[in-house]
mmJSON file of the N, C-alpha and C atoms, coordinates in Angstrom:
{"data_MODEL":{"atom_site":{
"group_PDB":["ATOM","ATOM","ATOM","ATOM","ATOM","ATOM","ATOM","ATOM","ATOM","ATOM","ATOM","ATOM","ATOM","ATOM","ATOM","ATOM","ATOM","ATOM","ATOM","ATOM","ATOM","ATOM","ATOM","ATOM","ATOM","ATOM","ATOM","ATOM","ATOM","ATOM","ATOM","ATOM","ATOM","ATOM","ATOM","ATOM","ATOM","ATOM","ATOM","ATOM","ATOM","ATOM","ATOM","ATOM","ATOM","ATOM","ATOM","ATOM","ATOM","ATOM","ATOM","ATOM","ATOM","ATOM","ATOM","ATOM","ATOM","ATOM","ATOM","ATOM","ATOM","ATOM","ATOM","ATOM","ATOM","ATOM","ATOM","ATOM","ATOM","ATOM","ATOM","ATOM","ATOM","ATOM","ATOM","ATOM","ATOM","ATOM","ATOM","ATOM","ATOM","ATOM","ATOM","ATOM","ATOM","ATOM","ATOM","ATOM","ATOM","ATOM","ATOM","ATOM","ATOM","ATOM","ATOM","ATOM","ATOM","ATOM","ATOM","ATOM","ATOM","ATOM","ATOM","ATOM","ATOM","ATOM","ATOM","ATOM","ATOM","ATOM","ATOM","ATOM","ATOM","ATOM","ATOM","ATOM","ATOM","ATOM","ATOM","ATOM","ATOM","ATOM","ATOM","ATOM","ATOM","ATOM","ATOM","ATOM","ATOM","ATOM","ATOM","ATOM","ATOM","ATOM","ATOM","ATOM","ATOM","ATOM","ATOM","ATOM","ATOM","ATOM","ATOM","ATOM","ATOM","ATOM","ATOM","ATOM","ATOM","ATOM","ATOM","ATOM","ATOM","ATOM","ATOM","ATOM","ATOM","ATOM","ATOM","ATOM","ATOM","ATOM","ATOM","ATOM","ATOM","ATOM","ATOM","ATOM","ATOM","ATOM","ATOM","ATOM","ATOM","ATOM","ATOM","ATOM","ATOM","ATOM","ATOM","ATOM","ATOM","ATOM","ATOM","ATOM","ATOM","ATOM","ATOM","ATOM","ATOM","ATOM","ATOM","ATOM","ATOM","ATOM","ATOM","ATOM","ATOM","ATOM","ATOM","ATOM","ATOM","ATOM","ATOM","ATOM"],
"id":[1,2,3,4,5,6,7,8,9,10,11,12,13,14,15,16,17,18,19,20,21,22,23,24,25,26,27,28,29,30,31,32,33,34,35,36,37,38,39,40,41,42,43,44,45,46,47,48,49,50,51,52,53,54,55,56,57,58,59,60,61,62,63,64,65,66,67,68,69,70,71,72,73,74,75,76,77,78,79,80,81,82,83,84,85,86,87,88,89,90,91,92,93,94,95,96,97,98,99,100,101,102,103,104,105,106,107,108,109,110,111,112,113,114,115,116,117,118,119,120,121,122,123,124,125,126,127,128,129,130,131,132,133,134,135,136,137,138,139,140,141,142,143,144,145,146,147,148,149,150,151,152,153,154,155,156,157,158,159,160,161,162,163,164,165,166,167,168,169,170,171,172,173,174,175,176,177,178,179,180,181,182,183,184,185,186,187,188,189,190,191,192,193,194,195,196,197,198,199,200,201,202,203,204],
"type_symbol":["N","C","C","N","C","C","N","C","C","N","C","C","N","C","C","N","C","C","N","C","C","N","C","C","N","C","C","N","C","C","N","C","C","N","C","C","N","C","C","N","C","C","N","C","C","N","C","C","N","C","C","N","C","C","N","C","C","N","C","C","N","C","C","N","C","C","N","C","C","N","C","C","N","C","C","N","C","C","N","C","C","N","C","C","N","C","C","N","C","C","N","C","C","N","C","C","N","C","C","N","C","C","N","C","C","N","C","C","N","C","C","N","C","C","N","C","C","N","C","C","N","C","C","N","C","C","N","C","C","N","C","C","N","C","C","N","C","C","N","C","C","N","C","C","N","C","C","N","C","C","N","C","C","N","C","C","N","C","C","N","C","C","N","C","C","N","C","C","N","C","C","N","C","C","N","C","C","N","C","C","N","C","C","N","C","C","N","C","C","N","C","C","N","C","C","N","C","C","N","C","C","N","C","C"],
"label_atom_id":["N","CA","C","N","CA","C","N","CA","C","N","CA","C","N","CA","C","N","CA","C","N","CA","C","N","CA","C","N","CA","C","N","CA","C","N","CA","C","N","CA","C","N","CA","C","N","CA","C","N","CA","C","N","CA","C","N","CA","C","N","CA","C","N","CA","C","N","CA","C","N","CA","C","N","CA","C","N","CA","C","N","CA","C","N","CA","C","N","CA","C","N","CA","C","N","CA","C","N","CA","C","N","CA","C","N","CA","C","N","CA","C","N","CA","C","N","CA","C","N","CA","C","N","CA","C","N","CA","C","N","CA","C","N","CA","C","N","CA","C","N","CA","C","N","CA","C","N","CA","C","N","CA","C","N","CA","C","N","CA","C","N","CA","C","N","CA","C","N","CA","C","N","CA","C","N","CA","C","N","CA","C","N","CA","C","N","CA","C","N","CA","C","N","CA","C","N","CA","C","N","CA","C","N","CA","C","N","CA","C","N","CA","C","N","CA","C","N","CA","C","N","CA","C","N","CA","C","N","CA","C","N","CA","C","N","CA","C"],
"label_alt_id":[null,null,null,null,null,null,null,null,null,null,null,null,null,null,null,null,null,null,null,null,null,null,null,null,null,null,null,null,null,null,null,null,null,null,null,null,null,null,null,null,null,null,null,null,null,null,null,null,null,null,null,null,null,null,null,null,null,null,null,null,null,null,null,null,null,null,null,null,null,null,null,null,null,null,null,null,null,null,null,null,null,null,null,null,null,null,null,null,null,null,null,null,null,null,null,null,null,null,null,null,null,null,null,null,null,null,null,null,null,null,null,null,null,null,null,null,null,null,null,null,null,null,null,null,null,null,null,null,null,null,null,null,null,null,null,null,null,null,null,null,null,null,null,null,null,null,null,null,null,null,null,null,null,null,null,null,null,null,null,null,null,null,null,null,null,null,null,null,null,null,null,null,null,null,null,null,null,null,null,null,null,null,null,null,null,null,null,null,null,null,null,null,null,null,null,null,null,null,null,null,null,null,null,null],
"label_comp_id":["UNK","UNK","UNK","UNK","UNK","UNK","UNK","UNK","UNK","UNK","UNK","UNK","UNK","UNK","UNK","UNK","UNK","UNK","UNK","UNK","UNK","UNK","UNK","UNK","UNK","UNK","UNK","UNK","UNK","UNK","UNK","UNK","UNK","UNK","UNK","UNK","UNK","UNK","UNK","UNK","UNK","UNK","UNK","UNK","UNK","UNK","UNK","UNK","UNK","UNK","UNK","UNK","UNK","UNK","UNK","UNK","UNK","UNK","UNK","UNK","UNK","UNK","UNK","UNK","UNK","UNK","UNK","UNK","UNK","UNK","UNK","UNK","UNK","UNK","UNK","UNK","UNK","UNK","UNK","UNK","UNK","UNK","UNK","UNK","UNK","UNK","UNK","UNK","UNK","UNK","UNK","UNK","UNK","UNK","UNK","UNK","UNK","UNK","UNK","UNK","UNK","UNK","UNK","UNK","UNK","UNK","UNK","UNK","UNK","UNK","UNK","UNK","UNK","UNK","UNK","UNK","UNK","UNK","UNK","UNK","UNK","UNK","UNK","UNK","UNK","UNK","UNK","UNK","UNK","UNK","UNK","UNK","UNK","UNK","UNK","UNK","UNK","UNK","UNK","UNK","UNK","UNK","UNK","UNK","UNK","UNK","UNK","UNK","UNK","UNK","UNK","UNK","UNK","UNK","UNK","UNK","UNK","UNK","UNK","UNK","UNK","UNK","UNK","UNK","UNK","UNK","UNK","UNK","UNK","UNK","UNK","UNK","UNK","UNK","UNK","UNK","UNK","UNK","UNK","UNK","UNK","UNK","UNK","UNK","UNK","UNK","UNK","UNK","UNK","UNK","UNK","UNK","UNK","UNK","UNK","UNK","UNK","UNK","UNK","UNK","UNK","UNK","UNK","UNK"],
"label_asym_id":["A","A","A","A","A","A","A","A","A","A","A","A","A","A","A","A","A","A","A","A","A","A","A","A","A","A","A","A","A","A","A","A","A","A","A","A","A","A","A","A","A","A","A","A","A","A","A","A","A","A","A","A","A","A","A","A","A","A","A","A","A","A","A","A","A","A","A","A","A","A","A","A","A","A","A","A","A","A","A","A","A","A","A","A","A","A","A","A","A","A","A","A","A","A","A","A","A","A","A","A","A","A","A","A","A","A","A","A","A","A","A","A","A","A","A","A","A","A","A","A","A","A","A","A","A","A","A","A","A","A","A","A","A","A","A","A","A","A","A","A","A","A","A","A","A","A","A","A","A","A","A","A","A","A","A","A","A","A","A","A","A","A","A","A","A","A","A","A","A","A","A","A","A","A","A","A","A","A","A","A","A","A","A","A","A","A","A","A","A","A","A","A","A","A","A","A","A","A","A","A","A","A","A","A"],
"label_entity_id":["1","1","1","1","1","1","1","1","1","1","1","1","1","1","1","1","1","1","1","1","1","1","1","1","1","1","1","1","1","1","1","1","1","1","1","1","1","1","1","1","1","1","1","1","1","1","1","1","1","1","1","1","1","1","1","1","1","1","1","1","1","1","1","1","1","1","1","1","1","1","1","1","1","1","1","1","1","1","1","1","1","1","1","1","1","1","1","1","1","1","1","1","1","1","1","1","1","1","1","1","1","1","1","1","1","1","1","1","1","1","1","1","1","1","1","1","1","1","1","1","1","1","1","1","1","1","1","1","1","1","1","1","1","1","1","1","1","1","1","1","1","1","1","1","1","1","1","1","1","1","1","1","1","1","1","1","1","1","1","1","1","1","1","1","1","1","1","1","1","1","1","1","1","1","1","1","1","1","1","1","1","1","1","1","1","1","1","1","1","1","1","1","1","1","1","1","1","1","1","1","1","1","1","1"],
"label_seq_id":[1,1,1,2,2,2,3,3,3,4,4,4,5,5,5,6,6,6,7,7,7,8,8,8,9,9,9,10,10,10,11,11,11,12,12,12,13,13,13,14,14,14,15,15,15,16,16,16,17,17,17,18,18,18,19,19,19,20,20,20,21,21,21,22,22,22,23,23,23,24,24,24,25,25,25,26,26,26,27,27,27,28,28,28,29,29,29,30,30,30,31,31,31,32,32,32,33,33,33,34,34,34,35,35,35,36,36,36,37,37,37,38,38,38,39,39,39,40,40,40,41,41,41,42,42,42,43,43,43,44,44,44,45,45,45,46,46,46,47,47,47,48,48,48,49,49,49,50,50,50,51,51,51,52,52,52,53,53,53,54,54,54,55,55,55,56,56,56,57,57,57,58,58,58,59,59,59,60,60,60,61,61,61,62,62,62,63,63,63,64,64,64,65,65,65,66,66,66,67,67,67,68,68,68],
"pdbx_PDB_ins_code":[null,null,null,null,null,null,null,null,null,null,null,null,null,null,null,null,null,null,null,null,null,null,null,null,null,null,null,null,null,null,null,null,null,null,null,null,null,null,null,null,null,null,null,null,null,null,null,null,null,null,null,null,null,null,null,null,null,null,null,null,null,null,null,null,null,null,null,null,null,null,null,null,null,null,null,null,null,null,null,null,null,null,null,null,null,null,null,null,null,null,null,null,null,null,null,null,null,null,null,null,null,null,null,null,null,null,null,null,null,null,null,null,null,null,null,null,null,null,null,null,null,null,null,null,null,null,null,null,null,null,null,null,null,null,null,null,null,null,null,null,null,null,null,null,null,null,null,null,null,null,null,null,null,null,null,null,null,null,null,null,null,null,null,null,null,null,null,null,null,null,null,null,null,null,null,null,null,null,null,null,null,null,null,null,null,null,null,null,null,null,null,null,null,null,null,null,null,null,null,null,null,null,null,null],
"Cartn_x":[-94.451,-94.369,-93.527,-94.093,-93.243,-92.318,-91.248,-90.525,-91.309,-91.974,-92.563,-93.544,-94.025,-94.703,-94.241,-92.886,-92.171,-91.633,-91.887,-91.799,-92.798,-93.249,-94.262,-94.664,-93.6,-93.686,-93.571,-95.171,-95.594,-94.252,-93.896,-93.31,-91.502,-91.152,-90.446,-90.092,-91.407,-91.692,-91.391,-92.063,-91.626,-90.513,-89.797,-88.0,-87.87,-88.188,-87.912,-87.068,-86.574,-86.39,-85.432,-85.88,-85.24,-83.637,-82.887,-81.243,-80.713,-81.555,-81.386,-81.594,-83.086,-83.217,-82.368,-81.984,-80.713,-79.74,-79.036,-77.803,-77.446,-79.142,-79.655,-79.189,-79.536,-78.674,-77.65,-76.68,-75.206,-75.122,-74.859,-74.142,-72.805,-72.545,-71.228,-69.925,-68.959,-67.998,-67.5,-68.634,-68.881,-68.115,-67.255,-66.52,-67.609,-67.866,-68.33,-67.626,-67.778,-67.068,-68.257,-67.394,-68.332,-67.277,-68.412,-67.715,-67.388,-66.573,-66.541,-67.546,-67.428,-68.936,-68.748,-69.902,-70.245,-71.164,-71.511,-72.389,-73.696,-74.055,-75.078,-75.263,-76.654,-77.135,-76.683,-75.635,-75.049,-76.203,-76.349,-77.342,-76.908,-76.389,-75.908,-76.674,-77.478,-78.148,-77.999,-78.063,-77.373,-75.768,-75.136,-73.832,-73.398,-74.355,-74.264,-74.735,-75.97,-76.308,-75.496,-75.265,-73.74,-72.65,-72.393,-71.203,-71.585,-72.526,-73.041,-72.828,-73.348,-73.059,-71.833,-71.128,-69.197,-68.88,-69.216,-68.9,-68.993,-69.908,-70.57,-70.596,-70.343,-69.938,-68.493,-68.49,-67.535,-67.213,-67.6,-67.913,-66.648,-66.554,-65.464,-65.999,-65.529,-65.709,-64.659,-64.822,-63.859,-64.442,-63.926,-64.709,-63.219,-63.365,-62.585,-62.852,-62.314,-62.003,-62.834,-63.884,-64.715,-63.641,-64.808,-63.379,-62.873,-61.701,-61.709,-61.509],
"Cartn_y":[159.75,158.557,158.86,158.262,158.709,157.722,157.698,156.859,155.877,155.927,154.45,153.922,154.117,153.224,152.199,152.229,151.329,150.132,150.285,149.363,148.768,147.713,146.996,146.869,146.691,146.328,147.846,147.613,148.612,149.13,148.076,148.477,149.329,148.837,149.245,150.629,151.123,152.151,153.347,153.08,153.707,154.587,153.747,153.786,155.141,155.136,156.094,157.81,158.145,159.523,160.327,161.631,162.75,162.707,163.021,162.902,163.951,164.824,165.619,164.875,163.979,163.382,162.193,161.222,160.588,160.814,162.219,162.456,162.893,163.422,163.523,162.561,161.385,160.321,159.915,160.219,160.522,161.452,161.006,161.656,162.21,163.473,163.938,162.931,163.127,162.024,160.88,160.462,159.416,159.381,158.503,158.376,157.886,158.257,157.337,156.968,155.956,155.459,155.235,155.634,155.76,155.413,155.249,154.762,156.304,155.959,157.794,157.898,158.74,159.534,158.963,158.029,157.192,158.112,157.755,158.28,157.756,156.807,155.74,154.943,155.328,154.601,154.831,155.731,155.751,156.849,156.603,157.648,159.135,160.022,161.309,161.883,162.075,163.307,163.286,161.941,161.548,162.039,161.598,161.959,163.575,164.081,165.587,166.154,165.731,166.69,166.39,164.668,164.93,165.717,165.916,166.605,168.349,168.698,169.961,169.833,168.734,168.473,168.923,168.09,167.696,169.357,170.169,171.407,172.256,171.938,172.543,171.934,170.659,169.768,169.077,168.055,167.397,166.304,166.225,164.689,164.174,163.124,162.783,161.665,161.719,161.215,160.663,159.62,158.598,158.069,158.322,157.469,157.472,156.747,155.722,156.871,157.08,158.014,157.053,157.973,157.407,156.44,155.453,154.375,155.596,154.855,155.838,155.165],
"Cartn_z":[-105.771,-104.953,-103.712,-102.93,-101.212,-101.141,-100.058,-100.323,-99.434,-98.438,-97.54,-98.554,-99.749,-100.497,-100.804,-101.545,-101.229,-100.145,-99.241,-98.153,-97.989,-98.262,-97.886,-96.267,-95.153,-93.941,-92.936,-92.51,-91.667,-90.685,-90.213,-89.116,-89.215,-90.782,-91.143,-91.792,-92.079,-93.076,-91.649,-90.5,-89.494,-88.615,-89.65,-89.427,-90.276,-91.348,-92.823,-91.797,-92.053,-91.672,-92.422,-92.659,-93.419,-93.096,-94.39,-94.134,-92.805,-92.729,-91.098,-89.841,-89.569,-88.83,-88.821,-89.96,-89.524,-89.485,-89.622,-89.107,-87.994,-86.984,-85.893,-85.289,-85.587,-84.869,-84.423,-85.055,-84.45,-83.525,-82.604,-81.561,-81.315,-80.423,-80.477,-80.05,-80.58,-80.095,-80.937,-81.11,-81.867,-83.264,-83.845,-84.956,-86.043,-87.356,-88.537,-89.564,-90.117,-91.391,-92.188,-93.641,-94.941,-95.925,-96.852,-98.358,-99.338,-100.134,-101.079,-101.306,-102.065,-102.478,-104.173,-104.254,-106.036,-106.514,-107.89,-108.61,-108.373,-109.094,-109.018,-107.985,-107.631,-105.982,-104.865,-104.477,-103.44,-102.732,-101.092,-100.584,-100.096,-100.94,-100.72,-99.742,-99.534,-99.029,-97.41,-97.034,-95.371,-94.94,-96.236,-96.001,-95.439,-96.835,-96.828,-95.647,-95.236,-93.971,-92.723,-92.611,-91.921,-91.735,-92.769,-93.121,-92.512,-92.524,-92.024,-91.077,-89.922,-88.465,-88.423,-89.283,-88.794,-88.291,-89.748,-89.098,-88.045,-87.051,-86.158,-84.805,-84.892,-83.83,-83.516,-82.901,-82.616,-82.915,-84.094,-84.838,-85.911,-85.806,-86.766,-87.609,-89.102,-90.154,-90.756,-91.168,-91.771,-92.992,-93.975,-95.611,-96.895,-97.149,-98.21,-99.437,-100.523,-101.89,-102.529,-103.747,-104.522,-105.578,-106.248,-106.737,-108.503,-109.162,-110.116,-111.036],
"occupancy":[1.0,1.0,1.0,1.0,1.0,1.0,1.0,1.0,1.0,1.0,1.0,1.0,1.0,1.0,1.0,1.0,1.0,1.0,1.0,1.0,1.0,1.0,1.0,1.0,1.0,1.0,1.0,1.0,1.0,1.0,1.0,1.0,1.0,1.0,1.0,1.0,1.0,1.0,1.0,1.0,1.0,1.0,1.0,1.0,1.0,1.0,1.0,1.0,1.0,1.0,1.0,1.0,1.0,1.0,1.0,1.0,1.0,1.0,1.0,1.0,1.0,1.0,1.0,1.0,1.0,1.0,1.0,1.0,1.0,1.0,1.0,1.0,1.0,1.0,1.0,1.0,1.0,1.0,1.0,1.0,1.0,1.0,1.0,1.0,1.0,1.0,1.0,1.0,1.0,1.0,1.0,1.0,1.0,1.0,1.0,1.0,1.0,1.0,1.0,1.0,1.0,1.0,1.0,1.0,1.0,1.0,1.0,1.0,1.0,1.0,1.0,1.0,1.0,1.0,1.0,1.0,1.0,1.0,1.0,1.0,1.0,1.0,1.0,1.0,1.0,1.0,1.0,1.0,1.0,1.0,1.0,1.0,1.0,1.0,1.0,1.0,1.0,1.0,1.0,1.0,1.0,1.0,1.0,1.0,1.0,1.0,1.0,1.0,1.0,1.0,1.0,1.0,1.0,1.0,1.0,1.0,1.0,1.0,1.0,1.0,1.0,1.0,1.0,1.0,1.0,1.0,1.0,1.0,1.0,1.0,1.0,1.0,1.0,1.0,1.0,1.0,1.0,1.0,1.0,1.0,1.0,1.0,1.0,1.0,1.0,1.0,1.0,1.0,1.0,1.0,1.0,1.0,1.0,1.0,1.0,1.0,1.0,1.0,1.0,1.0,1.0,1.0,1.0,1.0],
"B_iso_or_equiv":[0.0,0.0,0.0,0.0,0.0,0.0,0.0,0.0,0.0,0.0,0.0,0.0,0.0,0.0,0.0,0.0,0.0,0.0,0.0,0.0,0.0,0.0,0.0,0.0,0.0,0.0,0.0,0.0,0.0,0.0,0.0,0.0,0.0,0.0,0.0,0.0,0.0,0.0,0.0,0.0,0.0,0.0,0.0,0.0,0.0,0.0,0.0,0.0,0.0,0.0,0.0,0.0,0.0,0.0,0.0,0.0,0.0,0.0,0.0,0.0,0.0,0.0,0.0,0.0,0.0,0.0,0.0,0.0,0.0,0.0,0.0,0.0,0.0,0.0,0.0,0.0,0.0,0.0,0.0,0.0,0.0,0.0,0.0,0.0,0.0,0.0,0.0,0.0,0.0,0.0,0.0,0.0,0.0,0.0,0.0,0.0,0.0,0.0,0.0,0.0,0.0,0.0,0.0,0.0,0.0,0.0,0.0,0.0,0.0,0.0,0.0,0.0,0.0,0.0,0.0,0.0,0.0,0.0,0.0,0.0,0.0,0.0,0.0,0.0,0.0,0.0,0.0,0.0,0.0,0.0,0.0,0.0,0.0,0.0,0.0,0.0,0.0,0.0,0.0,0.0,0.0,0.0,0.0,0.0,0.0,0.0,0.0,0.0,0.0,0.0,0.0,0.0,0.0,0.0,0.0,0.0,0.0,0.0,0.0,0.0,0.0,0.0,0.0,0.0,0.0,0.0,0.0,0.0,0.0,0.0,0.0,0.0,0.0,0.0,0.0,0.0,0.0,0.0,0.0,0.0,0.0,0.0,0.0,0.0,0.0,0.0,0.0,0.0,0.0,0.0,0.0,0.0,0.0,0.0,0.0,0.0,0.0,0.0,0.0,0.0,0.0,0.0,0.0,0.0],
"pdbx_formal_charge":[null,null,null,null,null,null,null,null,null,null,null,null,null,null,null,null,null,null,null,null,null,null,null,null,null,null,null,null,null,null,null,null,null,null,null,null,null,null,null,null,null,null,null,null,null,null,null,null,null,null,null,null,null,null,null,null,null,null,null,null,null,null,null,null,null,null,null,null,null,null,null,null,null,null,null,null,null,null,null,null,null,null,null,null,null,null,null,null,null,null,null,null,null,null,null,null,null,null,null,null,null,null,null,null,null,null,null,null,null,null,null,null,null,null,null,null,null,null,null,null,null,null,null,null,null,null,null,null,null,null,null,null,null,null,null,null,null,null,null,null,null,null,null,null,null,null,null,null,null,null,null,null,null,null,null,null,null,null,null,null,null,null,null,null,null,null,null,null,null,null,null,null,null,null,null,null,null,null,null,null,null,null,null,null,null,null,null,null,null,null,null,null,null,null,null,null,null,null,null,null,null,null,null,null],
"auth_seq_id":[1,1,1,2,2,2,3,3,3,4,4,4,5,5,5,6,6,6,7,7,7,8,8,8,9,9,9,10,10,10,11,11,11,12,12,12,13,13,13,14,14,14,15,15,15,16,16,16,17,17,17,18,18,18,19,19,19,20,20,20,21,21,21,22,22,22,23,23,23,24,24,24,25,25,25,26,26,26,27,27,27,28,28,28,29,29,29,30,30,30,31,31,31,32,32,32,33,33,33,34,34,34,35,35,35,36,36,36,37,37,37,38,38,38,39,39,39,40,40,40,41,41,41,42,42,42,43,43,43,44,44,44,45,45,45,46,46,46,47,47,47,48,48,48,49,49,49,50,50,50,51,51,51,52,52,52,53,53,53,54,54,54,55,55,55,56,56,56,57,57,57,58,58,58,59,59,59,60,60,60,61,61,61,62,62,62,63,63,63,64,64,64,65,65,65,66,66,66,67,67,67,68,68,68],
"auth_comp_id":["UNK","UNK","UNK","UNK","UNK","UNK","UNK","UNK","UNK","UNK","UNK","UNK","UNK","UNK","UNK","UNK","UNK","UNK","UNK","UNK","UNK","UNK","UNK","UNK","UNK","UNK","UNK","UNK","UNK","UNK","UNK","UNK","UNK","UNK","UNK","UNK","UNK","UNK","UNK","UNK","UNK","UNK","UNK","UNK","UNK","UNK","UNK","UNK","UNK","UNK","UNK","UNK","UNK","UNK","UNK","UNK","UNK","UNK","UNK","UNK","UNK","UNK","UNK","UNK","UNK","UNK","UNK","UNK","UNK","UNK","UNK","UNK","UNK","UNK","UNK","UNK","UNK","UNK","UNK","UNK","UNK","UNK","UNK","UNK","UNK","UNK","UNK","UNK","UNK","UNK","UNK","UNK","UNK","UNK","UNK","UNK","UNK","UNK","UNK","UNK","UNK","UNK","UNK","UNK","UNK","UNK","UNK","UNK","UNK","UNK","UNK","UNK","UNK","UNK","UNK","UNK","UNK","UNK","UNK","UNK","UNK","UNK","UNK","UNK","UNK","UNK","UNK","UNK","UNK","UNK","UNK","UNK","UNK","UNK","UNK","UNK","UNK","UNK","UNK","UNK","UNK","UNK","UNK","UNK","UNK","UNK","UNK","UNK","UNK","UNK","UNK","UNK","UNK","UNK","UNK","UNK","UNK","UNK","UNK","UNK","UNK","UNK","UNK","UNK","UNK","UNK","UNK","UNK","UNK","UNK","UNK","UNK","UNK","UNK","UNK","UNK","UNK","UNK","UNK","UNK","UNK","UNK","UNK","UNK","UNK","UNK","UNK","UNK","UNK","UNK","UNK","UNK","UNK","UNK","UNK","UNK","UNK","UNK","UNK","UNK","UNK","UNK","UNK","UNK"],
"auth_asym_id":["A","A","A","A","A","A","A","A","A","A","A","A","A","A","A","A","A","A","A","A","A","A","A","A","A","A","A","A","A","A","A","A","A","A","A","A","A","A","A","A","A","A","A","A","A","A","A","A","A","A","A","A","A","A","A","A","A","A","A","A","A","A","A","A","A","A","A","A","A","A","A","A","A","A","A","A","A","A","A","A","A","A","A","A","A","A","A","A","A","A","A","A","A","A","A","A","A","A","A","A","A","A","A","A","A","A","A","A","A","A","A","A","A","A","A","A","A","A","A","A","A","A","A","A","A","A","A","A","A","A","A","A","A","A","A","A","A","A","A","A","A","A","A","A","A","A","A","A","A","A","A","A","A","A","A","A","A","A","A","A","A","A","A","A","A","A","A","A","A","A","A","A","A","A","A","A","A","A","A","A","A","A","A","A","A","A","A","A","A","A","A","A","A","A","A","A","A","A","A","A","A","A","A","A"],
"auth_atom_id":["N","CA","C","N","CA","C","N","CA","C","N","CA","C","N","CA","C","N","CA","C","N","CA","C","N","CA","C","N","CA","C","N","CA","C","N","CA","C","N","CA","C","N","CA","C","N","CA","C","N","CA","C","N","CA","C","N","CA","C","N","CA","C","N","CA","C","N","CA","C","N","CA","C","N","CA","C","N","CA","C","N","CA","C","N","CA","C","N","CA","C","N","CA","C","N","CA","C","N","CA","C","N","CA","C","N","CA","C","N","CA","C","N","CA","C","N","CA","C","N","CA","C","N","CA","C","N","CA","C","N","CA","C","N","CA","C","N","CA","C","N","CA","C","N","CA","C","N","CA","C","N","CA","C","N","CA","C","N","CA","C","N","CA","C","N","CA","C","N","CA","C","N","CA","C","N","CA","C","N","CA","C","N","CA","C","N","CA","C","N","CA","C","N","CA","C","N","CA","C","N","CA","C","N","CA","C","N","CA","C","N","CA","C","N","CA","C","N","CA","C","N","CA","C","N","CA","C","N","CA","C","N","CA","C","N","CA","C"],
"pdbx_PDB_model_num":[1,1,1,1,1,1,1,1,1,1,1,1,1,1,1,1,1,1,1,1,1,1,1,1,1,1,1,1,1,1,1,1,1,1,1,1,1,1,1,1,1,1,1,1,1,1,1,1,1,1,1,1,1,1,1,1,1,1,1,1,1,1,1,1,1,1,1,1,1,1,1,1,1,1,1,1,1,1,1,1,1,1,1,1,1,1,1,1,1,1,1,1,1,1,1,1,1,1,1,1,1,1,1,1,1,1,1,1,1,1,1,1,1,1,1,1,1,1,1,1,1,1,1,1,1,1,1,1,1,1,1,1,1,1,1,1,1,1,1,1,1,1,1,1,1,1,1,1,1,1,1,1,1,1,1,1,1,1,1,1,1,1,1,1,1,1,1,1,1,1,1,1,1,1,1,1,1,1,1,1,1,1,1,1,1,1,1,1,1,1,1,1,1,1,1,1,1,1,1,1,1,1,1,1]
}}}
């Protein structure tokens, strides 16, 4: 199953993009804030390829400790 099957709304499904292509989105400079890193449901794979950026760019990251 793809993930735009799930989306019923055409125009939305459009949006969908690989955790590379949305971390593409951030731009240099630019500060982000995030939540820790959870177990269940949380969307890792954005974070992570972020986090590849961080290394290589000029990007800064801000996120809160997973709860315990």
């Amino acid at each position: 199953m793809n993930i735009t099957d799930r989306i019923e709304n055409r125009e939305l499904q459009k949006l969908v993009r690989t955790p590379e292509e949305a971390a593409a989105l951030i731009k240099p400079g630019m500060t982000i804030g995030t939540s820790g890193f959870t177990s269940a449901g949380y969307p890792k794979a954005v974070p992570l390829a972020l986090a590849e950026r961080i290394k290589k760019e000029n990007l800064k990251s801000i996120y809160g400790p997973a709860p315990r």
